[in-house]
Biopython code that builds the backbone (N, CA, C, O; Angstrom):
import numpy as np
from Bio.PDB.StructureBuilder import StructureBuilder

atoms = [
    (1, "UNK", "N", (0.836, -1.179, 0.000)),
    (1, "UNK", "CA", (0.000, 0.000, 0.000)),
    (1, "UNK", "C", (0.877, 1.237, 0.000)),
    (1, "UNK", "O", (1.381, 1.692, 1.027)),
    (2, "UNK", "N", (1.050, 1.817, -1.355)),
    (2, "UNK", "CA", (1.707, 3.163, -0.970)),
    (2, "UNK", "C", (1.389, 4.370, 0.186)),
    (2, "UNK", "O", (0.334, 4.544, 0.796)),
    (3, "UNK", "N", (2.400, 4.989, 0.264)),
    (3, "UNK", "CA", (1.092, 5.805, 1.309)),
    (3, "UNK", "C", (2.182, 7.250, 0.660)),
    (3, "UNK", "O", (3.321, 7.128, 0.207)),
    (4, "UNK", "N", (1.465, 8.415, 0.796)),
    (4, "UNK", "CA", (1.817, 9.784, -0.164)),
    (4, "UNK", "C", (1.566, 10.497, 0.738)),
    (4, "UNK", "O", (0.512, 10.183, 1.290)),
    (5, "UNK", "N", (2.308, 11.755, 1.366)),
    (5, "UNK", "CA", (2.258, 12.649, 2.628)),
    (5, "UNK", "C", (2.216, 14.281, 1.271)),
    (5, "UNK", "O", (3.086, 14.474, 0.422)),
    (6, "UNK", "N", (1.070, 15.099, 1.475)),
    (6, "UNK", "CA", (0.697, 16.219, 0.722)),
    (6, "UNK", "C", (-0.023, 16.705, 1.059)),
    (6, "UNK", "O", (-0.688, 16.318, 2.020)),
    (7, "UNK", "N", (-0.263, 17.949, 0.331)),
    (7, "UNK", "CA", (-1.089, 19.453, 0.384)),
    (7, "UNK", "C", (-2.676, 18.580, -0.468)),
    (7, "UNK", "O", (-2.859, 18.595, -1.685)),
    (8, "UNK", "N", (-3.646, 17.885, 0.580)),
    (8, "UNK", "CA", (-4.541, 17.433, -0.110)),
    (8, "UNK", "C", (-5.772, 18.092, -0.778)),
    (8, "UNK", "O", (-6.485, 17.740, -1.718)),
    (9, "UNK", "N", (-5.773, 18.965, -0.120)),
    (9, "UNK", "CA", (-6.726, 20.363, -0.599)),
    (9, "UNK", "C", (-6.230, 22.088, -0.109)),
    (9, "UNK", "O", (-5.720, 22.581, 0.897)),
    (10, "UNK", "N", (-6.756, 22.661, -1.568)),
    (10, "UNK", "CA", (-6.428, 24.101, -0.777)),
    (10, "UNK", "C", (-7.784, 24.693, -1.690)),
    (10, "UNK", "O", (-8.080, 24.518, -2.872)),
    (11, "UNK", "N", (-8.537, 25.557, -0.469)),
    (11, "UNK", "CA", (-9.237, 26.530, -1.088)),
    (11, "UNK", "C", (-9.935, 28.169, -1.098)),
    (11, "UNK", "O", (-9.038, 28.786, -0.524)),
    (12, "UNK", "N", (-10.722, 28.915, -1.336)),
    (12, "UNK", "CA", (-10.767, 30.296, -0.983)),
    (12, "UNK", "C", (-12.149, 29.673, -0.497)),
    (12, "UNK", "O", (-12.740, 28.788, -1.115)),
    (13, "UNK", "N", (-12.520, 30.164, 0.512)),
    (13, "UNK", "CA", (-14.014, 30.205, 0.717)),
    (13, "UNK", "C", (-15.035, 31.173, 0.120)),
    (13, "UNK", "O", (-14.794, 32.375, 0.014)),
    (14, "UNK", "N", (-16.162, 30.623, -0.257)),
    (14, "UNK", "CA", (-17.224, 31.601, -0.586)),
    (14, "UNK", "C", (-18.123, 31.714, 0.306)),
    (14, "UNK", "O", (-18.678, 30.713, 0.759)),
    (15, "UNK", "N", (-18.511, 33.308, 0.830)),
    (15, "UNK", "CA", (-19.693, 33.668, 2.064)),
    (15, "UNK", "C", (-20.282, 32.563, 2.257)),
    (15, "UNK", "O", (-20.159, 31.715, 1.374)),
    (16, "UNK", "N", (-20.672, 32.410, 2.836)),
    (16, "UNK", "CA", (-22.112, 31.543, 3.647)),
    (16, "UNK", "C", (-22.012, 30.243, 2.635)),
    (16, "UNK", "O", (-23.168, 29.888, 2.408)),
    (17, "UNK", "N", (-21.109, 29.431, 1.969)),
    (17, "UNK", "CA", (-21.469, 28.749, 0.784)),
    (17, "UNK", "C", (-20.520, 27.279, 1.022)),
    (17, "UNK", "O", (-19.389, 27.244, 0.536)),
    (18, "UNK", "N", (-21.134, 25.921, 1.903)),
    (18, "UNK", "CA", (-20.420, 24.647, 1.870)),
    (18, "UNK", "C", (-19.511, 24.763, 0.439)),
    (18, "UNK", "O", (-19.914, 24.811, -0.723)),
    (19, "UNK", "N", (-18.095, 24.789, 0.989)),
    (19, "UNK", "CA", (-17.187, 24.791, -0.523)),
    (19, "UNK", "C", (-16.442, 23.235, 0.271)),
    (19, "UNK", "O", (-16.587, 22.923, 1.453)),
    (20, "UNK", "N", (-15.731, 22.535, -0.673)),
    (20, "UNK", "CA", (-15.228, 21.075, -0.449)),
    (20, "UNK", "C", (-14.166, 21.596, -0.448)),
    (20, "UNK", "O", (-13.887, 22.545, -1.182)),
    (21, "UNK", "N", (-13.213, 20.958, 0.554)),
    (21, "UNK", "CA", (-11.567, 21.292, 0.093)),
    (21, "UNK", "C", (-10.710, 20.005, -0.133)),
    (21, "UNK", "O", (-9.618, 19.830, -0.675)),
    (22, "UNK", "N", (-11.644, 19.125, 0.510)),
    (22, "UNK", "CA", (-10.741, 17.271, -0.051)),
    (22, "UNK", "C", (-11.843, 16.306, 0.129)),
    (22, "UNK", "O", (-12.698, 16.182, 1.006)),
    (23, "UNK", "N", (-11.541, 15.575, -1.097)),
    (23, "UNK", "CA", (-12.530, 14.382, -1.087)),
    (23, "UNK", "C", (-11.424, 13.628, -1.239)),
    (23, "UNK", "O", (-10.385, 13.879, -1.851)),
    (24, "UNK", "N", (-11.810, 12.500, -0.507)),
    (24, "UNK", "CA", (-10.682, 10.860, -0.399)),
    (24, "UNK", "C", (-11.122, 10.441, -1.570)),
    (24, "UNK", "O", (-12.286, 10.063, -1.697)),
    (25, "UNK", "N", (-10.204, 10.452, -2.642)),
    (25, "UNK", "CA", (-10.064, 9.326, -4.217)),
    (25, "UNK", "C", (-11.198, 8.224, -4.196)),
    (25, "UNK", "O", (-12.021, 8.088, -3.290)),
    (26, "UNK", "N", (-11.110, 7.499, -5.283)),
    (26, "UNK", "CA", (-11.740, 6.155, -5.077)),
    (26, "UNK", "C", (-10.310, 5.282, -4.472)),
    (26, "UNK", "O", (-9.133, 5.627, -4.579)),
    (27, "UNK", "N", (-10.958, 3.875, -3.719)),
    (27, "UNK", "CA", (-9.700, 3.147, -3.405)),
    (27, "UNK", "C", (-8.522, 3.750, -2.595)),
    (27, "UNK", "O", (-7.348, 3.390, -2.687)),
    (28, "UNK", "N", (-9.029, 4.759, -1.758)),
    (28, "UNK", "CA", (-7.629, 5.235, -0.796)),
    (28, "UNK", "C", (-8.415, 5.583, 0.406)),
    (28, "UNK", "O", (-9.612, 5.821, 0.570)),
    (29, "UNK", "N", (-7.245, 5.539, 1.313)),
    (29, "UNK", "CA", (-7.897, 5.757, 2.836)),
    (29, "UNK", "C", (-6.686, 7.657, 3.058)),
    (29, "UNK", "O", (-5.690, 7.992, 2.417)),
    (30, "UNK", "N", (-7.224, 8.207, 3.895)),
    (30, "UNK", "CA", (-6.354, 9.431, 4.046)),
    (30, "UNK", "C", (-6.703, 9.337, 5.473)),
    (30, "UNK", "O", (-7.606, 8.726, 6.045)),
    (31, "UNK", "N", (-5.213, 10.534, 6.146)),
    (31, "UNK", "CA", (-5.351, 10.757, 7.545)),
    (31, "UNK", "C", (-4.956, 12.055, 7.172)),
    (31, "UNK", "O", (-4.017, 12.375, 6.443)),
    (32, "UNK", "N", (-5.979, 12.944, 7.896)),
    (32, "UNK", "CA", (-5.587, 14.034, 8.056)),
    (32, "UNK", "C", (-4.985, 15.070, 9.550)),
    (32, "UNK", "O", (-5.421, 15.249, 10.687)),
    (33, "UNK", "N", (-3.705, 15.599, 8.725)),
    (33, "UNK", "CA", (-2.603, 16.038, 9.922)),
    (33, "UNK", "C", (-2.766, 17.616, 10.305)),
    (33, "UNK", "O", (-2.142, 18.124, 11.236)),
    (34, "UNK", "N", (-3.351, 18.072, 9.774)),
    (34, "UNK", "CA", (-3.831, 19.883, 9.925)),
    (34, "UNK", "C", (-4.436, 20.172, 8.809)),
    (34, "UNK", "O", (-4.218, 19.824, 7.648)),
    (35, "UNK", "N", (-5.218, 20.844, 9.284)),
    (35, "UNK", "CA", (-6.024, 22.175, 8.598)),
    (35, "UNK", "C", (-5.711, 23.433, 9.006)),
    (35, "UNK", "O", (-5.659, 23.816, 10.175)),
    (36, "UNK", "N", (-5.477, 24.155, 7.895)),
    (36, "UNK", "CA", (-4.815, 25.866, 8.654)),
    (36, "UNK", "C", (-6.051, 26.601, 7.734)),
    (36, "UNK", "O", (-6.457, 26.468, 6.579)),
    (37, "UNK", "N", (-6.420, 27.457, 8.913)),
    (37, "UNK", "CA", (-7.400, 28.620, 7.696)),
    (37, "UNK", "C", (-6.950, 29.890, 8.462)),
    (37, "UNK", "O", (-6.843, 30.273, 9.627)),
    (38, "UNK", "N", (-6.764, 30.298, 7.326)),
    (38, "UNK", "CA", (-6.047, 31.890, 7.251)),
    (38, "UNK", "C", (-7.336, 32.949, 6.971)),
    (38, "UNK", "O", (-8.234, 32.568, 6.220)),
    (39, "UNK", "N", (-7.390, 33.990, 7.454)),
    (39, "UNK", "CA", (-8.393, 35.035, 7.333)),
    (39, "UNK", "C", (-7.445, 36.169, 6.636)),
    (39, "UNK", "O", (-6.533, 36.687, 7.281)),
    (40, "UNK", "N", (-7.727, 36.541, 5.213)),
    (40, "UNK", "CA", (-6.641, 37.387, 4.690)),
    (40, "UNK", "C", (-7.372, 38.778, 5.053)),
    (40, "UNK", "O", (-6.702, 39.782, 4.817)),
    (41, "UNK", "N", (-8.868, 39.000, 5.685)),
    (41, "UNK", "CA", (-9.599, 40.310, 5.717)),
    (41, "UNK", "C", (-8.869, 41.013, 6.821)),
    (41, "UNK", "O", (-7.912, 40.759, 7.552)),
    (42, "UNK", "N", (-9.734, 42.026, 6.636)),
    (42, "UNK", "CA", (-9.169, 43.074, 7.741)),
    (42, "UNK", "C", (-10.501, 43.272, 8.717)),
    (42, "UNK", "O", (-10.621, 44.176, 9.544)),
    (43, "UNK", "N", (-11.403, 42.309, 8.463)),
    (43, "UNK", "CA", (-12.331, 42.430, 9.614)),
    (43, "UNK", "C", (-12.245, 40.844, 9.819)),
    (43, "UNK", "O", (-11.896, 40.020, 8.973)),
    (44, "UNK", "N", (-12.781, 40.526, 11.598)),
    (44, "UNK", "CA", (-12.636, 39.541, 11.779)),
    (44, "UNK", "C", (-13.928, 38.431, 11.493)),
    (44, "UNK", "O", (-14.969, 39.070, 11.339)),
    (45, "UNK", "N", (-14.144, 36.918, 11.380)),
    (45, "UNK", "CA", (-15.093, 36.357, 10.717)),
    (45, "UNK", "C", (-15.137, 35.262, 11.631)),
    (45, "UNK", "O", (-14.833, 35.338, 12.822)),
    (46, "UNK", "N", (-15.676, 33.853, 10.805)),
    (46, "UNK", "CA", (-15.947, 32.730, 11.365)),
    (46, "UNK", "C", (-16.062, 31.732, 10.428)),
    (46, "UNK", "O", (-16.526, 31.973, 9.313)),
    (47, "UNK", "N", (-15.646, 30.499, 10.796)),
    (47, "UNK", "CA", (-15.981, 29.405, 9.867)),
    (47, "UNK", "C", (-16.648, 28.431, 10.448)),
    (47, "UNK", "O", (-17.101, 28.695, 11.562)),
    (48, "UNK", "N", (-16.873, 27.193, 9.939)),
    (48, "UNK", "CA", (-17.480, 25.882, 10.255)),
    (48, "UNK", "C", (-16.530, 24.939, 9.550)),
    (48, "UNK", "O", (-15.802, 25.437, 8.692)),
    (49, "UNK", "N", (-16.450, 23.783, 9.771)),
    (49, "UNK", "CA", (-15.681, 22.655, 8.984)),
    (49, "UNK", "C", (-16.359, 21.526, 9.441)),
    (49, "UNK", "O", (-16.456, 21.092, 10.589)),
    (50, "UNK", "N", (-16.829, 21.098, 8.359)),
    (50, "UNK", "CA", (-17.494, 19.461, 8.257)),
    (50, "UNK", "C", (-16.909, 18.467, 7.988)),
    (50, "UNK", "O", (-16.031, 18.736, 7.167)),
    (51, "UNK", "N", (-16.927, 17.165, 8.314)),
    (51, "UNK", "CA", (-15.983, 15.750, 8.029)),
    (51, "UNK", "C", (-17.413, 15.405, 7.473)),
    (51, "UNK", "O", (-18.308, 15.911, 8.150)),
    (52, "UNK", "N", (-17.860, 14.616, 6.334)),
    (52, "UNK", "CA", (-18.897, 13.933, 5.507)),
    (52, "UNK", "C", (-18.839, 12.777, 5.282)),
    (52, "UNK", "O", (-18.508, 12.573, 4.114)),
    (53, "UNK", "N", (-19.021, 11.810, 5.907)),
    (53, "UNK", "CA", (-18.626, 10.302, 5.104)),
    (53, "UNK", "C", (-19.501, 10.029, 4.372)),
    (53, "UNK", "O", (-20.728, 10.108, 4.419)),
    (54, "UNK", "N", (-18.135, 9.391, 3.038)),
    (54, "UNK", "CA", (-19.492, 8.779, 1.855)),
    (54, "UNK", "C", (-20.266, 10.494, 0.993)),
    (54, "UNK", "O", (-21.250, 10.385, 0.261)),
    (55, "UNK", "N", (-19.772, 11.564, 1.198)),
    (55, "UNK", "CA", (-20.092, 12.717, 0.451)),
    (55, "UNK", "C", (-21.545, 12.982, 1.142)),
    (55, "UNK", "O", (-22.354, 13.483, 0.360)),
    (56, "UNK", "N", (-22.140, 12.687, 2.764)),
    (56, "UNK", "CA", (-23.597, 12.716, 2.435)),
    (56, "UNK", "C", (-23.544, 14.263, 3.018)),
    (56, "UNK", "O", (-22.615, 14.891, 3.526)),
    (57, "UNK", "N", (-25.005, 14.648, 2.725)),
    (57, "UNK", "CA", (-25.161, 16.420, 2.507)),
    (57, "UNK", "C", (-24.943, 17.214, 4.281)),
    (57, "UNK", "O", (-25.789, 16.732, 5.035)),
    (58, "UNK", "N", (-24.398, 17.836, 4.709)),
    (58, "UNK", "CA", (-24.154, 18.228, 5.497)),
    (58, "UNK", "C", (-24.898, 18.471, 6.352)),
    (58, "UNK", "O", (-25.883, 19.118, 5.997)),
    (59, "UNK", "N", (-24.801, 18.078, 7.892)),
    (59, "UNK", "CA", (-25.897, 17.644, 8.810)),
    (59, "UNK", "C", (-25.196, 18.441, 10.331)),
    (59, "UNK", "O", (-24.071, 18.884, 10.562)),
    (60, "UNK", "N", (-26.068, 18.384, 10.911)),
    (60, "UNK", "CA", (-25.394, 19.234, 12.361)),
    (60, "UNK", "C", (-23.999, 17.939, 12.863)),
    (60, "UNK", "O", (-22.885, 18.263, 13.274)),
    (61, "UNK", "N", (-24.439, 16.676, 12.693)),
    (61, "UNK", "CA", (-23.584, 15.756, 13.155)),
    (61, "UNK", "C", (-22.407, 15.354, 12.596)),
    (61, "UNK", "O", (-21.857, 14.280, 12.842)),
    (62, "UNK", "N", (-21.878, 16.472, 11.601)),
    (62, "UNK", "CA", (-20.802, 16.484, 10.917)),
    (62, "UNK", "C", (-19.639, 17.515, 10.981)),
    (62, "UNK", "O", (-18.541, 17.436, 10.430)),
    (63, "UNK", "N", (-20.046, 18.332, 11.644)),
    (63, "UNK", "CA", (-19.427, 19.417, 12.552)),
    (63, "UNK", "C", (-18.091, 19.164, 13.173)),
    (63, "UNK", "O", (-18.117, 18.663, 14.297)),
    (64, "UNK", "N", (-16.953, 19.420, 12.647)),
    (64, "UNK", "CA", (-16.127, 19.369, 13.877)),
    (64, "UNK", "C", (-15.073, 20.474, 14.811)),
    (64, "UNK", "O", (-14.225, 20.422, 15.701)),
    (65, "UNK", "N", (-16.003, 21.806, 13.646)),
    (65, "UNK", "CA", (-15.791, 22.802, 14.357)),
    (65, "UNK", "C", (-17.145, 23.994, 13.758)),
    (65, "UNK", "O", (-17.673, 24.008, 12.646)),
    (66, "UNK", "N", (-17.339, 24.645, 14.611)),
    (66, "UNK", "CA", (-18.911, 25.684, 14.362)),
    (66, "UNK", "C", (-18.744, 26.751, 14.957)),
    (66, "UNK", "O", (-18.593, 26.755, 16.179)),
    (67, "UNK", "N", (-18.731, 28.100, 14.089)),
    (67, "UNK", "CA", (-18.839, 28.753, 14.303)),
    (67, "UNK", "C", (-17.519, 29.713, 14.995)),
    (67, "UNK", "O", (-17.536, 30.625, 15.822)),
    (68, "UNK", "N", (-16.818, 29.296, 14.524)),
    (68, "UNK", "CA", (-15.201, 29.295, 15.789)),
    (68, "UNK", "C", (-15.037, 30.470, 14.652)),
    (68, "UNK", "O", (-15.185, 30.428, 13.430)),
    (69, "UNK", "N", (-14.520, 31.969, 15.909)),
    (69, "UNK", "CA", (-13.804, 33.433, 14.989)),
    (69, "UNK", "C", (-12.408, 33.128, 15.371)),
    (69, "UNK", "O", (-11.783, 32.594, 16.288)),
    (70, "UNK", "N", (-12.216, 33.709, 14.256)),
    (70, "UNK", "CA", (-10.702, 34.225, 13.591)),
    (70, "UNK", "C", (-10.855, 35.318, 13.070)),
    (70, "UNK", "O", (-11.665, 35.716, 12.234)),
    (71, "UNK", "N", (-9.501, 36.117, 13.945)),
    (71, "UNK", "CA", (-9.260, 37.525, 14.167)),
    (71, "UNK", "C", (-8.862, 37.908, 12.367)),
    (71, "UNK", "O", (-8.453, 37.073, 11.561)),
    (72, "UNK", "N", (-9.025, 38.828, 12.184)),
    (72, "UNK", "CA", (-8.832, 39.573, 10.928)),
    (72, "UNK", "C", (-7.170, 39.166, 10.543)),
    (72, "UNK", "O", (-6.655, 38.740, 11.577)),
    (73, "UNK", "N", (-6.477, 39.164, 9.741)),
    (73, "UNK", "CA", (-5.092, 39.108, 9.576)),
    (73, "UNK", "C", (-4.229, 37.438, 10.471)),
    (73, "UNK", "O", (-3.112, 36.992, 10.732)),
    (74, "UNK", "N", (-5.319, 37.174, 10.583)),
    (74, "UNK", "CA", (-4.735, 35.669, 11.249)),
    (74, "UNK", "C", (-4.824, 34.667, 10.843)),
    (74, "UNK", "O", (-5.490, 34.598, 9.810)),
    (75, "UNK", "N", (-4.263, 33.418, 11.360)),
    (75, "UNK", "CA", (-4.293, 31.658, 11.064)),
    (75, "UNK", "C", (-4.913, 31.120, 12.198)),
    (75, "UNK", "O", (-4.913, 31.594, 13.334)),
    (76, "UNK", "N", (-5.292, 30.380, 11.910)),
    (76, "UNK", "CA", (-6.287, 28.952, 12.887)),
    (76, "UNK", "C", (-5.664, 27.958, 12.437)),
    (76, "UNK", "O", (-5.542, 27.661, 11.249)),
    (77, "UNK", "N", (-5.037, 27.127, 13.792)),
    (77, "UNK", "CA", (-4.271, 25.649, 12.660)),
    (77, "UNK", "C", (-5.257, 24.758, 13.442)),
    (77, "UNK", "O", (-5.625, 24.991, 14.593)),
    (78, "UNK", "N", (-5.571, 23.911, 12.830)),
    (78, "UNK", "CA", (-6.089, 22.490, 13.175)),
    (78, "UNK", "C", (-5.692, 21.225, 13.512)),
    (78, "UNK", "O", (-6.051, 20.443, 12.632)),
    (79, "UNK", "N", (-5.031, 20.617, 14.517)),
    (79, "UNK", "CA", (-4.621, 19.509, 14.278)),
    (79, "UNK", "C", (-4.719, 18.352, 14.713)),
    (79, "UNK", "O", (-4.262, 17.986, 15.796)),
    (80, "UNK", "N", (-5.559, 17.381, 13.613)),
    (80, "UNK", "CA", (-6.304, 16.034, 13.991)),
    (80, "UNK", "C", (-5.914, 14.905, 14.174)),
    (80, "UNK", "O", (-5.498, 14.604, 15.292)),
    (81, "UNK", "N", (-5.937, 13.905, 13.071)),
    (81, "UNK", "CA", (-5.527, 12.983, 12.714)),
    (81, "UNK", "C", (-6.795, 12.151, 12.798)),
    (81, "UNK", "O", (-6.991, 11.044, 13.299)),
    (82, "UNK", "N", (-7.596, 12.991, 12.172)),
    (82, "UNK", "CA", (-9.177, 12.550, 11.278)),
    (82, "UNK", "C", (-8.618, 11.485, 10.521)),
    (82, "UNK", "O", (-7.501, 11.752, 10.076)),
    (83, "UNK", "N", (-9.063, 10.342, 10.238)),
    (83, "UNK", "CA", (-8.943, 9.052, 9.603)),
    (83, "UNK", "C", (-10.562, 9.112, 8.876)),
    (83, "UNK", "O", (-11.721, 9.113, 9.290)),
    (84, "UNK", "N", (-9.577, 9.177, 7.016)),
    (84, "UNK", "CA", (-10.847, 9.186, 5.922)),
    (84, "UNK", "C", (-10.987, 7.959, 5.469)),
    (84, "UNK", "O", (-10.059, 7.160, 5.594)),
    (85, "UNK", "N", (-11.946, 7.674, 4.982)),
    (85, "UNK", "CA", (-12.388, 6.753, 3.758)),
    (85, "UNK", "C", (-12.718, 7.010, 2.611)),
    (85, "UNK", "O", (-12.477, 8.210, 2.481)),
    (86, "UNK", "N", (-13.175, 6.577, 1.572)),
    (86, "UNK", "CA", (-12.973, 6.778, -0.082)),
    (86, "UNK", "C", (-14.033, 7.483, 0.076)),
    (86, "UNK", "O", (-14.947, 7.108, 0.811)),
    (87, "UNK", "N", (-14.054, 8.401, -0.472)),
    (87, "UNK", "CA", (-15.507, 9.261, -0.705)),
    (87, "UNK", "C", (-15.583, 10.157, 0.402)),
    (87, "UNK", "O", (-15.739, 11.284, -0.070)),
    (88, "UNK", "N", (-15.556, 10.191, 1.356)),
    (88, "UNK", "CA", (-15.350, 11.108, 2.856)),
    (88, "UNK", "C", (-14.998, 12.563, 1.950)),
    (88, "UNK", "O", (-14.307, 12.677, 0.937)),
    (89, "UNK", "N", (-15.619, 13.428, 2.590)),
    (89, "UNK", "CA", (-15.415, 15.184, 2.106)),
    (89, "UNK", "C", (-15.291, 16.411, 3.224)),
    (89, "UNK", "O", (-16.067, 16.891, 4.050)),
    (90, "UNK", "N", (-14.332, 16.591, 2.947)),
    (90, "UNK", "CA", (-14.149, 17.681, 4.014)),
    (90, "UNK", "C", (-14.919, 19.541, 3.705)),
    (90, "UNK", "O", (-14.624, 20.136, 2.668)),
    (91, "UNK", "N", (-15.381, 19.860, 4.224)),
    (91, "UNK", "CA", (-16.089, 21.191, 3.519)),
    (91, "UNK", "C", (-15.986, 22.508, 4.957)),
    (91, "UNK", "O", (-16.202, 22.576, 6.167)),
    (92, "UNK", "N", (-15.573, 23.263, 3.966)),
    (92, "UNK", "CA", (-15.875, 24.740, 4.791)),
    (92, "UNK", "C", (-16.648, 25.587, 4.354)),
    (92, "UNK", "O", (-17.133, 25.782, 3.239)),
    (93, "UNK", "N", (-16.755, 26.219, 5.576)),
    (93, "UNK", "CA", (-17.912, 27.165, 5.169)),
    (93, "UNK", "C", (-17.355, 29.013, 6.159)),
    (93, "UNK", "O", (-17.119, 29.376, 7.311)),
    (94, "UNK", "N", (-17.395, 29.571, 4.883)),
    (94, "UNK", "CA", (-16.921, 30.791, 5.934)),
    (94, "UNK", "C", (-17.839, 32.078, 5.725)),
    (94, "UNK", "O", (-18.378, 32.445, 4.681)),
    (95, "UNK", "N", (-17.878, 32.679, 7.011)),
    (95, "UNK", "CA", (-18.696, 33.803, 6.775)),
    (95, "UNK", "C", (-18.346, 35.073, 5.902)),
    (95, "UNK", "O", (-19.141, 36.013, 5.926)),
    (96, "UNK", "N", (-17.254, 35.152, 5.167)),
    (96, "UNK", "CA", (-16.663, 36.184, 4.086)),
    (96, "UNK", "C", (-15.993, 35.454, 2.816)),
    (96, "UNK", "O", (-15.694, 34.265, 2.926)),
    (97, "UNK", "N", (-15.823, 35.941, 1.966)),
    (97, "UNK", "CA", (-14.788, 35.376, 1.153)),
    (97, "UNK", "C", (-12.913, 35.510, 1.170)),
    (97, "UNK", "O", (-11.986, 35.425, 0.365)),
    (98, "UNK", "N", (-13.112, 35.754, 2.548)),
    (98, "UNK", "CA", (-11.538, 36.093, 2.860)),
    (98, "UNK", "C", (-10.930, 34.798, 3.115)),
    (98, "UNK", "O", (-9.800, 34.903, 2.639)),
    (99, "UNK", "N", (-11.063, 33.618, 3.612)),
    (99, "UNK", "CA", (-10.641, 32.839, 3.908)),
    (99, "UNK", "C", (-10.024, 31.357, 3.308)),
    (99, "UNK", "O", (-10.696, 30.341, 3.129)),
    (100, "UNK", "N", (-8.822, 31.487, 3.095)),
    (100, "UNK", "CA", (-7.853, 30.453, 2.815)),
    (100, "UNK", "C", (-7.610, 29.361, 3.317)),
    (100, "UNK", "O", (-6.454, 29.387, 3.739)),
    (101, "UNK", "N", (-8.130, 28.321, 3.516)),
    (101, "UNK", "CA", (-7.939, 27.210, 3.763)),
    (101, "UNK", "C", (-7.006, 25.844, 2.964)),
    (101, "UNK", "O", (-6.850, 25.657, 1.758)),
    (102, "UNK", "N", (-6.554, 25.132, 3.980)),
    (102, "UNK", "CA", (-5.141, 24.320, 3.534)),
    (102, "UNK", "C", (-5.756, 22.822, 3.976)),
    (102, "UNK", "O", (-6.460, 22.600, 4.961)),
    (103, "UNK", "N", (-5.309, 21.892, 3.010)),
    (103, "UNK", "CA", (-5.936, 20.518, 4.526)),
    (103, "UNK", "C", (-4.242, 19.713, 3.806)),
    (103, "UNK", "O", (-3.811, 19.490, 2.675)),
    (104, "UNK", "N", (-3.813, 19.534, 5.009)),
    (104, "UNK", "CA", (-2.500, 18.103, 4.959)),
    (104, "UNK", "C", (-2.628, 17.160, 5.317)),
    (104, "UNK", "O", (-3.222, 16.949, 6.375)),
    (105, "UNK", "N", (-2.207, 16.380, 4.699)),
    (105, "UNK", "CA", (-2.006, 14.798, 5.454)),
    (105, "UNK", "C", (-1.501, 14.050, 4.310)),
    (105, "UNK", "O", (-0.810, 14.517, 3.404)),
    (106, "UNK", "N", (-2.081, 12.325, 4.483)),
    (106, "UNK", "CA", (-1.590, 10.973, 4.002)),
    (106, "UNK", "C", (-2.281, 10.491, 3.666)),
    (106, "UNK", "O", (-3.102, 9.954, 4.410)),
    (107, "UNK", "N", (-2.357, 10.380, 1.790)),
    (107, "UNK", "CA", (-3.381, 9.522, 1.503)),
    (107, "UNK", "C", (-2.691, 8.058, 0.963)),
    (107, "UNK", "O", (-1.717, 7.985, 0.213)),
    (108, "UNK", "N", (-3.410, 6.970, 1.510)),
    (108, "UNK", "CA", (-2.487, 5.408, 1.627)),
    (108, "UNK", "C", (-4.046, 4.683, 0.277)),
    (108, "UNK", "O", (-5.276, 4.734, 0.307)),
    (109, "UNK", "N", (-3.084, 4.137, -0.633)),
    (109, "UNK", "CA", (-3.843, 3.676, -1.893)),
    (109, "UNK", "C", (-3.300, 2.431, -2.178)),
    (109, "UNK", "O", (-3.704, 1.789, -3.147)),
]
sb = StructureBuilder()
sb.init_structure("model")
sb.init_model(0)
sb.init_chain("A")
sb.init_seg("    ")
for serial, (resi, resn, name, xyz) in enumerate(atoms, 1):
    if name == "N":
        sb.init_residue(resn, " ", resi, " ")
    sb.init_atom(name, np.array(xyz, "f"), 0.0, 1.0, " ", f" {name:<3s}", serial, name[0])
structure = sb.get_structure()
C-alpha cells in the first residue's frame, strides 16, 4: 500500500457557501494532519468545517468545528488525525470570502 504525505486540498471560501476542500479518491484511505485557515480580511469572521462520510449532505452531526472566529489578519491551525475513507469530504464554510484554507495529510492507496 503506498502511502503519499501532501497538500490534499487548498481553497478560498465563498460567504455563507459549503465549498469542499478534499474528497478521499476512489480506493484510498487518508489521515488528516492539519487544517490551517487563514483570514486574509481586515475584519474579523468565522468558519465551520465538516468531516462527511461517503459525500452525504451536510448535517449538524458532521461538525467538527462551528462557528469558531478568527481575528482579521490571522491563522487557525487544526490539528487532527481525522482518519478518511474513499468518498469522505471535508467542507468549509466561511462567513466572508476572505478565507484560505489548507488541509495536509496521508493519503495510503
Amino acid at each position: 500500500m503506498p502511502t503519499t504525505y501532501k497538500v490534499l486540498g487548498q481553497v478560498v471560501s465563498t460567504a455563507t457557501v459549503n465549498v469542499n476542500v478534499y474528497t478521499v479518491p476512489a480506493s484510498t484511505l487518508a489521515i488528516i494532519s492539519s487544517i490551517v485557515i487563514t483570514n486574509r480580511g481586515t475584519d474579523g469572521t468565522t468558519f465551520r468545517l465538516a468531516v462527511r462520510p461517503n459525500a452525504a449532505s451536510v448535517e449538524d452531526k458532521h461538525y467538527v468545528a462551528y462557528d469558531v472566529p478568527i481575528a482579521r489578519n490571522d491563522t487557525t491551525v487544526l490539528s487532527f488525525g481525522i482518519t478518511m475513507d474513499a468518498a469522505d469530504v471535508i467542507t468549509i464554510n466561511g462567513a466572508n470570502n476572505n478565507l484560505s484554507v489548507s488541509v495536509f495529510g496521508t493519503e495510503i492507496s
